[in-house]
C-alpha positions in Angstrom: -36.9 -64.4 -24.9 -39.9 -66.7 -24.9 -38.8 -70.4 -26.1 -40.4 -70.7 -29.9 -41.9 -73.9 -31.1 -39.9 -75.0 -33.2 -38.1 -78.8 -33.0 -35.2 -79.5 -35.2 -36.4 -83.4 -35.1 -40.2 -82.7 -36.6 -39.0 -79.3 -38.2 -35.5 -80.0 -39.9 -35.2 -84.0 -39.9 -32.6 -83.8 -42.6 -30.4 -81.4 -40.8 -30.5 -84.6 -37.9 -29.3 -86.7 -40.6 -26.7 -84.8 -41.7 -25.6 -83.9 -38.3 -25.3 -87.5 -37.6 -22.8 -88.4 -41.2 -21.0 -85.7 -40.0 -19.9 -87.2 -36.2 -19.6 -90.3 -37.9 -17.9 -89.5 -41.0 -14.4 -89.6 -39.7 -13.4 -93.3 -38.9 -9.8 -95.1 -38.1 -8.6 -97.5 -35.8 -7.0 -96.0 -32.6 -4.2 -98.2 -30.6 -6.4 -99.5 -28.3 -9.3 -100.7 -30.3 -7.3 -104.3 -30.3 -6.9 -105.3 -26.6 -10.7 -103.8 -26.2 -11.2 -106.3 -29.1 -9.9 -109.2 -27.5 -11.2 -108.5 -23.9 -14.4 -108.6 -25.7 -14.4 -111.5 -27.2 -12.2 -113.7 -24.4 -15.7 -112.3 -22.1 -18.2 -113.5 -24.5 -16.2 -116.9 -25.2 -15.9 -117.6 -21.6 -18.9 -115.8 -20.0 -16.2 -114.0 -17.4 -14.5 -110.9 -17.5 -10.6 -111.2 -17.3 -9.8 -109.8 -13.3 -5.7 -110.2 -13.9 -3.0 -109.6 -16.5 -1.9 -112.5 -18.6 -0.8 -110.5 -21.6 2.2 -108.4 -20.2 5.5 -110.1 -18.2 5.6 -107.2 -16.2 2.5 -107.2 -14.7 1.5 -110.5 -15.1 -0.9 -111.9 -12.2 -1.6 -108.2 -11.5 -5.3 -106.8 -10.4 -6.8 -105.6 -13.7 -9.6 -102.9 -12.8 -11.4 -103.4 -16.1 -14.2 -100.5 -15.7 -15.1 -100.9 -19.7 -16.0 -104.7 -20.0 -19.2 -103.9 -21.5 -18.2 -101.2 -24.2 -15.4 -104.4 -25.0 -17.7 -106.7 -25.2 -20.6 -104.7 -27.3 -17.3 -103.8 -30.0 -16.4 -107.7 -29.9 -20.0 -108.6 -30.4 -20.8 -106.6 -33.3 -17.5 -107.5 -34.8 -18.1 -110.8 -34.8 -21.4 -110.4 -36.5 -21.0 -108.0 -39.1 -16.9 -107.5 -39.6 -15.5 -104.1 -39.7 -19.3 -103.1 -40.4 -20.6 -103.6 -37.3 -18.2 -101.7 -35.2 -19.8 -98.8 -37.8 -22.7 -99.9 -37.7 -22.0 -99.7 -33.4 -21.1 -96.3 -33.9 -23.7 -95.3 -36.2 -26.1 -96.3 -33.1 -24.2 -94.0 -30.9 -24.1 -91.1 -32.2 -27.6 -91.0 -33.9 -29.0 -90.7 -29.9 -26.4 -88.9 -29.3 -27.0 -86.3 -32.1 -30.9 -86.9 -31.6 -30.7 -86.2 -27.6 -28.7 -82.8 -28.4 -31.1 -81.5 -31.0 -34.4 -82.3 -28.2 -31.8 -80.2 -25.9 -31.2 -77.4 -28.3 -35.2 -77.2 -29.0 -35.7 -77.0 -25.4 -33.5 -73.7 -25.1 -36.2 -71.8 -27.3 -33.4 -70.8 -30.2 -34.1 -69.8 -33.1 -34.8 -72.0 -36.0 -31.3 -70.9 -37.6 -29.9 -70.7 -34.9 -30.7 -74.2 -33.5 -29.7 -75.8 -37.3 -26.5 -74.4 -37.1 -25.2 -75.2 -33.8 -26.2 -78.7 -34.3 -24.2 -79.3 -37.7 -21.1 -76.9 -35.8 -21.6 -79.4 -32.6 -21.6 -82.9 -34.9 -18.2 -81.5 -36.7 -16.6 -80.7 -33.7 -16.9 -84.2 -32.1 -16.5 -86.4 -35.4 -12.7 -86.8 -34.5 -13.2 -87.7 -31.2 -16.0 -90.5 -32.7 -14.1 -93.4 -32.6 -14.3 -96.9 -32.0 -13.3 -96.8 -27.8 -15.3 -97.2 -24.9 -15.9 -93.4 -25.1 -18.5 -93.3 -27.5 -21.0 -94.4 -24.8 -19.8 -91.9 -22.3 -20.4 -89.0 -25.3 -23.7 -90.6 -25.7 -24.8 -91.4 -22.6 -23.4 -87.4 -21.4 -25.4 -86.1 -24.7 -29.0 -87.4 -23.2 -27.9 -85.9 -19.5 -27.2 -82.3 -20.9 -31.2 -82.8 -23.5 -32.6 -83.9 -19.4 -30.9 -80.7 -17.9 -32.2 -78.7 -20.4 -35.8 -79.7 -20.4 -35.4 -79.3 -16.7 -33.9 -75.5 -17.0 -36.1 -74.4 -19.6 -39.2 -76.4 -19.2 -38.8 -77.6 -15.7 -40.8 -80.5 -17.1 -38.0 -83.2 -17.2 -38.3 -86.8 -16.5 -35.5 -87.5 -14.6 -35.9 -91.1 -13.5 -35.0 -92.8 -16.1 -31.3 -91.6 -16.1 -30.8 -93.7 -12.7 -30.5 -97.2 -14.5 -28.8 -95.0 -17.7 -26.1 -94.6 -15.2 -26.3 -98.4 -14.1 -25.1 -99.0 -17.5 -23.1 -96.1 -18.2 -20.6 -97.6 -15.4 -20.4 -101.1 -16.7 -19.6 -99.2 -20.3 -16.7 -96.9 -18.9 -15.8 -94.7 -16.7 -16.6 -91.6 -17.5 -19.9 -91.6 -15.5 -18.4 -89.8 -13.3 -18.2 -87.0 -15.8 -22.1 -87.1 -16.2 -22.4 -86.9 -12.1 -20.5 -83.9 -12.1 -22.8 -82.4 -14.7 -25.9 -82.8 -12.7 -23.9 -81.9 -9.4 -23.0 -79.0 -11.2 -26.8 -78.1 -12.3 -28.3 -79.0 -8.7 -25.8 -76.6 -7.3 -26.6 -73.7 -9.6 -30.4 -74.4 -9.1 -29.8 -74.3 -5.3 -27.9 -70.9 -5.5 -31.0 -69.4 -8.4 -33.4 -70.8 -5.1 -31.3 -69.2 -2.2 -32.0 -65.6 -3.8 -35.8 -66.5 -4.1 -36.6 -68.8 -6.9 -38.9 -71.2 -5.9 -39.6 -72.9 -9.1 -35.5 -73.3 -9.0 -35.3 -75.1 -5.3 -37.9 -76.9 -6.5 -36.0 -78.7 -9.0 -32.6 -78.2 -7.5 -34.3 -80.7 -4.9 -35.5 -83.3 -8.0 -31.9 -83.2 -9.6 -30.1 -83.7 -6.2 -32.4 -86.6 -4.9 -32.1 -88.0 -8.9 -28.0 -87.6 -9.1 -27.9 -89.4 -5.3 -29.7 -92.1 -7.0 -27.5 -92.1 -10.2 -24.6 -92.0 -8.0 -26.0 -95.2 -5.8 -26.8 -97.2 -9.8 -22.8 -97.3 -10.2 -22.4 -99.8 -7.7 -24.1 -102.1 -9.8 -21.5 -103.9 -12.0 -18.9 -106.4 -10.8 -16.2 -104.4 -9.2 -19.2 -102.8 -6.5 -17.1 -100.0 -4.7 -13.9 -100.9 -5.9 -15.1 -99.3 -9.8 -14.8 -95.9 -8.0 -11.3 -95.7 -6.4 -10.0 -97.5 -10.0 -11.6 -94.7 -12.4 -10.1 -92.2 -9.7 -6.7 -93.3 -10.5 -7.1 -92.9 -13.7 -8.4 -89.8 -13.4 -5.7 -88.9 -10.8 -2.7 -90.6 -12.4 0.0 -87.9 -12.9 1.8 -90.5 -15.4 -0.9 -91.4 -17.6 0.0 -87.4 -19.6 3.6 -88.6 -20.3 2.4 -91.8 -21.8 -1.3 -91.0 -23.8 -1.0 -88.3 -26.1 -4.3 -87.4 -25.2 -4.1 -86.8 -21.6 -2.0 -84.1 -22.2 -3.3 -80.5 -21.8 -5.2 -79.1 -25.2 -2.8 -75.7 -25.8 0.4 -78.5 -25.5 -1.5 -80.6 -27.7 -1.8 -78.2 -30.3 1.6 -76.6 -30.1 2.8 -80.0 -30.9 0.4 -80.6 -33.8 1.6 -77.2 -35.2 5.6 -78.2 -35.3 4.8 -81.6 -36.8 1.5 -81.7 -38.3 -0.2 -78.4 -38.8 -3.0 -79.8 -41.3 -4.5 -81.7 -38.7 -4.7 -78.2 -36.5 -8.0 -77.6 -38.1 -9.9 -80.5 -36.4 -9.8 -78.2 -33.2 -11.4 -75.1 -35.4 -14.9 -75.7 -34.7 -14.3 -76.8 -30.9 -12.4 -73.5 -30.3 -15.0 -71.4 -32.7 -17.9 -73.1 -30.1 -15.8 -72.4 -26.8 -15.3 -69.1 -27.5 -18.8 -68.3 -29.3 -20.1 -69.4 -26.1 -17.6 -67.3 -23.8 -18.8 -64.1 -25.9 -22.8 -64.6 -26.3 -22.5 -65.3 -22.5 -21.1 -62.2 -21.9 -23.3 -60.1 -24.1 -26.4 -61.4 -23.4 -26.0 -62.6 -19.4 -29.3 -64.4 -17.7 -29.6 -66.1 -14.6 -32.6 -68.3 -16.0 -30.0 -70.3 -18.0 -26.6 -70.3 -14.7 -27.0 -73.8 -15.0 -26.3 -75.0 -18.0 -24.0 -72.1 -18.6 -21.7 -73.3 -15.0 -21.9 -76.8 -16.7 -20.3 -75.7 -19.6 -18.0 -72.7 -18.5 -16.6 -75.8 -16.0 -16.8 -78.4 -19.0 -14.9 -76.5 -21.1 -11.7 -76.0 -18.5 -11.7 -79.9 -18.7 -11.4 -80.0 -22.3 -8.3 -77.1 -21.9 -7.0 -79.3 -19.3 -6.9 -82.3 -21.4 -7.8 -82.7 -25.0 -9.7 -86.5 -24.6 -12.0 -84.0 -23.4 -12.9 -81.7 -26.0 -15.9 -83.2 -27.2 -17.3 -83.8 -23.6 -16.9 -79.7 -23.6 -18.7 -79.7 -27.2 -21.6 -82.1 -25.7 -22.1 -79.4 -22.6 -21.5 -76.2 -24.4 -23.6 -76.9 -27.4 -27.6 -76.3 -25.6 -26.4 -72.8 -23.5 -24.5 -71.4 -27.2 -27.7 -72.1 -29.1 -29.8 -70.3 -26.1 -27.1 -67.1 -26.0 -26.1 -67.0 -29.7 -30.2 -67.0 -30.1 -30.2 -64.0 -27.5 -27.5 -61.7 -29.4 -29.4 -61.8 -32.4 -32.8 -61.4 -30.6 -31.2 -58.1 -28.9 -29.3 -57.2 -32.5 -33.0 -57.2 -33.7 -34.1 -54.9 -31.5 -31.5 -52.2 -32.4 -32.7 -52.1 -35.6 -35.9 -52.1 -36.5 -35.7 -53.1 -40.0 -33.7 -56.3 -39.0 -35.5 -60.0 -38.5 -33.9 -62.5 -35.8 -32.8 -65.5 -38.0 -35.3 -66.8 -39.9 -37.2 -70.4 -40.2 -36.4 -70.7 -44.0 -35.2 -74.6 -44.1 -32.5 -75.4 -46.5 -33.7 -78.0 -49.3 -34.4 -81.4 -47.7 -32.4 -82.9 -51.6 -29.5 -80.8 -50.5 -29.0 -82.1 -47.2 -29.8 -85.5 -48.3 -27.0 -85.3 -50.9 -24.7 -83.9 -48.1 -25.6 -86.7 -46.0 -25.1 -89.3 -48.3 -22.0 -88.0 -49.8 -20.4 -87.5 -45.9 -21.6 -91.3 -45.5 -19.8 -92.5 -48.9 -16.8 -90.5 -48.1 -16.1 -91.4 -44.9 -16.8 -94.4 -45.1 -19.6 -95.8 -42.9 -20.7 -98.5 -44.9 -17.4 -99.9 -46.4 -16.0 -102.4 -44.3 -12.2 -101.2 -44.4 -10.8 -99.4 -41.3 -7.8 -97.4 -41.5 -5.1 -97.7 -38.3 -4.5 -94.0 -36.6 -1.1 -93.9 -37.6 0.9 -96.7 -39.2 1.2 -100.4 -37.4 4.7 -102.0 -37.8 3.6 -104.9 -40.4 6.9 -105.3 -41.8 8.5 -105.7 -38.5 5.7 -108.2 -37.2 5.6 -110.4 -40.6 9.4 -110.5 -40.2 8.9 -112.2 -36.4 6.2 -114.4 -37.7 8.5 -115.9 -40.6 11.3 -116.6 -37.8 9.2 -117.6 -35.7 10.2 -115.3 -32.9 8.5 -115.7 -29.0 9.7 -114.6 -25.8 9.0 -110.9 -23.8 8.8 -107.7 -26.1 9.3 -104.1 -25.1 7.0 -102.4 -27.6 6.1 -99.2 -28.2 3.3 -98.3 -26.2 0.4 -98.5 -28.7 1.9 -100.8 -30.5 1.4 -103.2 -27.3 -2.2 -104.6 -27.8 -1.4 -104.6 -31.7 1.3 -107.1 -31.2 -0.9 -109.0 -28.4 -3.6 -109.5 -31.0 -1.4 -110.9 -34.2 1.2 -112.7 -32.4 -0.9 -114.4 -29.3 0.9 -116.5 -27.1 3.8 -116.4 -28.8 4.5 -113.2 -27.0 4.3 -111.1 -23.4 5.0 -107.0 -24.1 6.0 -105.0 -21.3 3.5 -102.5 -21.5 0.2 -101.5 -23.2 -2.3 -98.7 -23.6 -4.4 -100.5 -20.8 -1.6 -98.6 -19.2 -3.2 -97.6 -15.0 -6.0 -100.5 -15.3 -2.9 -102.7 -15.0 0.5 -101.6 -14.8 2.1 -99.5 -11.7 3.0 -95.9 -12.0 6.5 -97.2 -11.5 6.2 -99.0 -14.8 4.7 -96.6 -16.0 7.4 -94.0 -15.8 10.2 -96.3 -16.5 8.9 -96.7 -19.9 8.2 -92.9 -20.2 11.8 -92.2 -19.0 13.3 -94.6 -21.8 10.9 -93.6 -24.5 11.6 -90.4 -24.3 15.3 -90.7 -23.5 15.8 -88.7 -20.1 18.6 -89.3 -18.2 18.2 -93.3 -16.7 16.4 -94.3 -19.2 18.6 -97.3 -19.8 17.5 -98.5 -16.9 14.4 -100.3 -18.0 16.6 -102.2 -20.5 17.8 -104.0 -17.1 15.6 -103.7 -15.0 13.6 -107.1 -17.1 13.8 -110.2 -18.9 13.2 -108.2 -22.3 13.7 -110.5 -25.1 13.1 -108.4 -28.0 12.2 -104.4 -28.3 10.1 -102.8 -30.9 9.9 -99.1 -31.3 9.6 -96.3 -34.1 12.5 -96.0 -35.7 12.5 -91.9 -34.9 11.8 -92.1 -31.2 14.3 -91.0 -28.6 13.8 -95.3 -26.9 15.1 -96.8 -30.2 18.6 -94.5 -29.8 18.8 -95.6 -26.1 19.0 -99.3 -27.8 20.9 -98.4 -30.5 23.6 -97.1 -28.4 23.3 -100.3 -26.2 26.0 -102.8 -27.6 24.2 -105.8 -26.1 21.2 -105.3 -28.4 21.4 -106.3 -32.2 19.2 -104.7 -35.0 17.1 -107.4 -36.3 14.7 -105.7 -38.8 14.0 -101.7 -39.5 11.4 -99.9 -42.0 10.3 -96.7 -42.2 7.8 -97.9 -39.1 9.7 -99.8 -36.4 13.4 -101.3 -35.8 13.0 -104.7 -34.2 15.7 -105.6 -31.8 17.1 -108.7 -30.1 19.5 -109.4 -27.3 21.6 -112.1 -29.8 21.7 -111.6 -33.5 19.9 -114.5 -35.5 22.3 -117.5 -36.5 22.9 -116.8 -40.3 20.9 -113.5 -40.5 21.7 -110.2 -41.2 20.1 -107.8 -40.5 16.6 -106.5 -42.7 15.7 -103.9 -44.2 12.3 -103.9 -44.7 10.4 -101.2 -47.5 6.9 -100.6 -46.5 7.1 -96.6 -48.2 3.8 -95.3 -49.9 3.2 -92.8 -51.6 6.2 -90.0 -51.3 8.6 -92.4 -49.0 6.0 -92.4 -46.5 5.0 -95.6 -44.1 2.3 -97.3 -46.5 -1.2 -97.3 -44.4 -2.8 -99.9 -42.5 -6.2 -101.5 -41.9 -7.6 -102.9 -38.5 -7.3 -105.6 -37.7 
């Protein structure tokens, strides 16, 4: 199939905008987004990034390998600024070059018109969950303009390549998933070396250019303030065997969804266009096979695995699967065509530029994008910390491990928490499973109740940790809602316990706002 001239940036602008409100239409507040907040900000007051633990008492003095200071510190920037806004506004930026790089990419592969419209909008859908105010935004970006260089390269064999050598310089300061885009241009060098061994010049050619450019990429890491020691902390936390019991997205995708459907089937169909591109993908490949594109196709067929293997990495498998599925879908009907002769490979016909406007506008309203309320994951425990504030509690808290950086945000020094989703940048993998042992009740976990000087505990009312405590007749209940239970090792003089009411709408926990 000869690559058509058709650009979905100079041909089909609208369906760019509307592929851009659509990865950025879906926008809450993830666990995390405070202690990134405040790492942030303590850099830009201070003009030094924090190197040890001062917010935890059972870390505290502890190396912290902070491999996302400057994602922190563009969030706390912007948010300082502009409010709530700017972290959209942040975000906004973000995915438009990341939407932008993948529609250049999907141009490059040659696919038709149709074609090329449709995978972007089915691409920007499947990532819009994953679009979220973390450090990961800039590795989906940054990832997004490798896989548009790949593709010029495979299709074109015109790519300049350079530039992605200081991309990369920054990409490790912003987080750690450089290493991902590394392995995508390992990936493509390898492929283009194999195409070369069975006499492809052209493809040795440029196997040698992406090698030589990926050495260099590899060599830009080094520059941020960890040097060497950036690689062996991302490792861990790529390695840590722990990290699955304790982040709910570490775990393996299948897993994932099996728990979605026993507790929450509705939010099942955020994984319907990722699977519907996996396995579009799987299928064109098979139907319509070419060694021109083994490349791209080994990035994504390996990319893919990764998002199976753990669902924080479904929209990296989106990012890499999106350019090949274009090129293949493109293919099937090309060959469909063929068979009959009356039929036409999807046509050029753009949809009405005051349609997709609408659409795009409408997504933007909906979703929120330019209000400058921001709506918690799930719901914070409010009740629980207005109730400390009013009694003026301090001392060492065990909370609830995304609750940890919310409670180090509102309450300051008036409290240390055990752990928090900084999780292996910080804490040991000893800590690390003590807390999954006693959150999830197997057998010791009452051990971490004695094993430190906790003061207070803070957990969700329904988890398997607060009937360890509950059980435990040296800890008092202090506060409950339909959130959290707040416990204490003494009772408060004169106080019984509360029970707080936070309910919304059909008994259920009333939702909160960041920050």
């Amino acid at each position: 199939m000869k690559p058509q001239r058709y650009s979905l940036l100079s041909a089909s602008p609208w369906t760019v905008l509307l592929s851009i409100a659509l990865a950025t239409a879906d926008n809450f507040a993830e666990p995390d987004l405070w202690i990134h907040m405040l790492t942030g900000q303590t850099t830009l007051r201070t003009g030094h990034i924090p190197r040890f633990d001062t917010y935890s008492y059972s870390a505290v003095g502890a190396p912290w390998h902070n491999h996302e200071w400057l994602s922190q510190v563009a969030l706390a920037f912007f948010y300082a600024h502009l409010g709530v806004f700017g972290l959209k506004l942040l975000k906004l930026i973000c995915s438009s070059i990341l939407i932008v790089a993948l529609a250049i990419g999907i141009s490059a592969s040659g696919a038709a018109a149709r074609v090329q419209r449709l995978t972007l909008i089915l691409s920007a859908v499947a990532i819009s969950t994953q679009m979220q105010f973390r450090p990961q935004l800039f590795t989906f970006m940054m990832i997004a303009v490798v896989m548009m260089a790949l593709a010029i390269e495979v299709y074109r064999g015109s790519a300049i390549l350079w530039p992605l050598i200081p991309m990369f310089a920054l990409w490790a300061n912003f987080h750690g998933g450089y290493i991902v885009g590394l392995g995508a241009m390992g990936i493509a060098a390898a492929s283009m070396f194999v195409q070369g061994w069975f006499g492809d010049a052209d493809r040795i050619a440029s196997a040698w250019r992406l090698a030589l450019v990926t050495l260099g990429c590899a060599a830009a890491t080094i520059l941020n303030p960890f040097g060497v020691g950036l690689w062996t902390g991302v490792a861990h936390s790529v390695g840590d065997p722990l990290i699955r019991q304790v982040i709910a997205d570490w775990v393996p995708l299948p897993k994932m969804m099996l728990s979605l459907w026993r507790n929450s089937p509705a939010e099942l169909l955020g994984d319907v266009a990722p699977l519907l591109m996996f396995a579009g993908f799987v299928a064109a490949v098979a139907m319509t096979p070419n060694v021109e594109d083994a490349a791209l196709d080994a990035v994504a067929t390996i990319f893919i695995g990764a998002a199976f293997y753990a669902a924080r990495n479904v929209a990296i498998g989106v990012i890499a699967v999106a350019i090949p599925l274009a090129r293949h879908a493109s293919l099937v009907l090309e060959r469909g065509a063929e068979r009959k002769s009356d039929a036409q490979v999807a046509g050029n016909d753009e949809p009405p530029a005051a349609l997709m406007a609408i659409c795009a506008i409408a997504l933007a309203l909906v979703g929120g994008t330019f209000s400058n309320n921001l709506k918690t994951w799930k719901p914070m425990p409010t009740g629980a910390l207005t109730y400390m504030q009013q009694h003026k509690l301090h001392g060492n808290i065990l909370a609830q491990f995304e609750w940890g950086s919310y409670v180090i945000w509102h309450m300051g020094d008036a409290f240390k928490v055990y752990i928090d989703t900084r999780t292996e940048l910080v804490y040991t993998d000893k800590q690390e499973g003590d807390y999954a042992k006693f959150f999830y009740g197997m057998p010791g976990s009452e051990q971490l109740l004695e094993a430190y000087p906790h003061d207070y505990v803070l957990m969700g009312g329904n988890t398997k940790g607060v009937d360890v405590v509950r059980k435990d007749p040296r800890w008092h209940l202090l506060y409950s809602d339909q959130t959290a239970a707040l416990f204490g090792r003494s009772a408060l003089p004169g106080e019984a316990p509360v029970v707080g009411n936070v309910a919304g709408i059909g008994g259920k926990p009333a939702d909160t706002y960041f920050p």
